[in-house]
Phi, psi and omega in degrees: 000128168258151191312124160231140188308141138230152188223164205192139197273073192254142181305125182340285174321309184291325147341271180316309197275015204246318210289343184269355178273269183338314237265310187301328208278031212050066167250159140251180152326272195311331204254320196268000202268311185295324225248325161290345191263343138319298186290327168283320148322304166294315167251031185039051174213148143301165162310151172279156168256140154297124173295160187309315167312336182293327205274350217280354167285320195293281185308005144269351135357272173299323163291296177317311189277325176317306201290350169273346134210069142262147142233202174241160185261130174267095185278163190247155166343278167347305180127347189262173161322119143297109174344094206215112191292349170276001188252140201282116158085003171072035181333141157264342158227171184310298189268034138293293151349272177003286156335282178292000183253325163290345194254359147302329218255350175229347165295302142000296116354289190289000000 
């Protein structure tokens, strides 16, 4: 049987995290595009999406690991760092901030 290109309009990002998905399980691209096309050939359907309710442990997941490495930055009007006695050591810009959040995060540590 011969090989035919398909090509398809997908959001970058969305590109990207399917592509680092795939990449960790040893997959490509060319094995999930054959493997739907399999799957629809067989049962005549799309694959199901989990409804949102299905999802809210993974976003609650997902919050807990943001809110666990984030903080906030204190922007000024302007787009720059603000002054802010509350940003570790009064930083003047975010990668100072940064900086400085790591090596509390490894003072800590030792």
């Amino acid at each position: 049987m011969a090989d035919s290109l398909i090509s398809a309009r997908v959001p970058k990002a969305k590109r990207d995290a399917v592509a680092n998905v795939l990449a960790s399980l040893g997959s490509s691209t060319t094995e999930l595009v054959n493997r739907a096309f399999d799957y629809v050939l067989a049962e005549k359907k799309l694959p199901e999406i989990k409804a949102a309710d299905d999802c809210s442990a993974n976003n609650d997941d997902f919050s807990a690991f943001v809110s666990r490495t984030t903080f906030d930055i204190p922007w000024a009007t302007d787009g720059s760092v603000a002054a802010d006695t509350t940003a570790p050591d009064s930083a003047a810009n975010y990668k100072d901030i940064i900086s400085a959040g790591r090596q509390a995060d490894y003072e800590r540590l030792a």
